[in-house]
Structure formats: structure tokens, C-alpha cells
C-alpha positions in Angstrom: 3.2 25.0 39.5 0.5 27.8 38.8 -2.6 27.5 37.3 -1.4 29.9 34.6 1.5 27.4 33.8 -0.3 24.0 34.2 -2.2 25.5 30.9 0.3 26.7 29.4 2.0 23.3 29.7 -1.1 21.7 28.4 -1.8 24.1 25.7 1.7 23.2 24.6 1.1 19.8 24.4 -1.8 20.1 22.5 0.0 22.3 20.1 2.5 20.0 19.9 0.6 17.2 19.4 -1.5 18.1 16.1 1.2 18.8 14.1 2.3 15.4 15.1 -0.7 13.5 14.4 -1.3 15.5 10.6 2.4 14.4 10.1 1.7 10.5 11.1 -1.7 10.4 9.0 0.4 12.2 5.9 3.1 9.4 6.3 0.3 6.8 6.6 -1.7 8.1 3.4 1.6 7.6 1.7 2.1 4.2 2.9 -1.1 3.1 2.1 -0.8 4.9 -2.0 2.7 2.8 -2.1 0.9 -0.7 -1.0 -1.9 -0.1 -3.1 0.3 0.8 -6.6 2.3 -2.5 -4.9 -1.0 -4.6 -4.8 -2.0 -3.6 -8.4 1.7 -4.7 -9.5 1.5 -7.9 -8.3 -1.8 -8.6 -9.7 -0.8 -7.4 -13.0 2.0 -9.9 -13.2 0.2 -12.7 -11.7 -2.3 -12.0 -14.9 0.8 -11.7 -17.1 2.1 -15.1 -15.4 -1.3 -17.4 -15.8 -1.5 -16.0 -19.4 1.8 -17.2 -20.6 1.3 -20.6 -18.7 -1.4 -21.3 -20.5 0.0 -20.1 -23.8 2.7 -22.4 -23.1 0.5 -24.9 -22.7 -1.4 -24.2 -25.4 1.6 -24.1 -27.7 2.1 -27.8 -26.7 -1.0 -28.9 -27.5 -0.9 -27.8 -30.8 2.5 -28.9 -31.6 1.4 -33.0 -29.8 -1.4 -32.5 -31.6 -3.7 -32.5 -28.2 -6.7 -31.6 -27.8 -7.6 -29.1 -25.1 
């Protein structure tokens, strides 16, 4: 193997390998936008959830005539 090819070869590989590495970070970004959007979901209904517990229990209070 020349000199001429041994750069070649590695010139290749380097031109190969950006294009790989943008195309990983994209998929990454998009991975990380979908568990985020996930993460907010989850807190949203576990908001939702302790809020209508605690209506619930609210509602019996009232109707035992409880006091909170």
C-alpha cells in the first residue's frame, strides 16, 4: 500500500465517519425531545392523579361530616 492510498483510505474514513456521527447526534437530539415531552406527561398526570385523590377525599369529608 502507497502513501498516496494509505490517505486516501484514511481520508475516506474520515469522510465517512462525520456523516455518521451528525446522523447519531440527530437521532440522539430526537431521543432526548421524545423523553423529555415523556417526562412532562408523566408529571402532568401524576398532578392530575394527587388532585383527584384528594378531591376524593375531600368529598368524603364533607359528606362524614369530617373535619380536615
Amino acid at each position: 500500500m502507497t502513501a498516496n492510498e494509505l490517505q486516501l483510505l484514511i481520508v475516506g474514513m474520515m469522510l465517512g465517519a462525520w456523516p455518521m456521527a451528525i446522523w447519531r447526534m440527530v437521532l440522539d437530539l430526537r431521543e432526548a425531545e421524545r423523553n423529555l415531552a415523556e417526562s412532562h406527561q408523566v408529571r402532568r398526570r401524576s398532578a392530575a392523579d394527587t388532585f383527584l385523590r384528594s378531591l376524593e377525599l375531600y368529598q368524603v369529608q364533607q359528606r362524614y361530616g369530617l373535619v380536615p
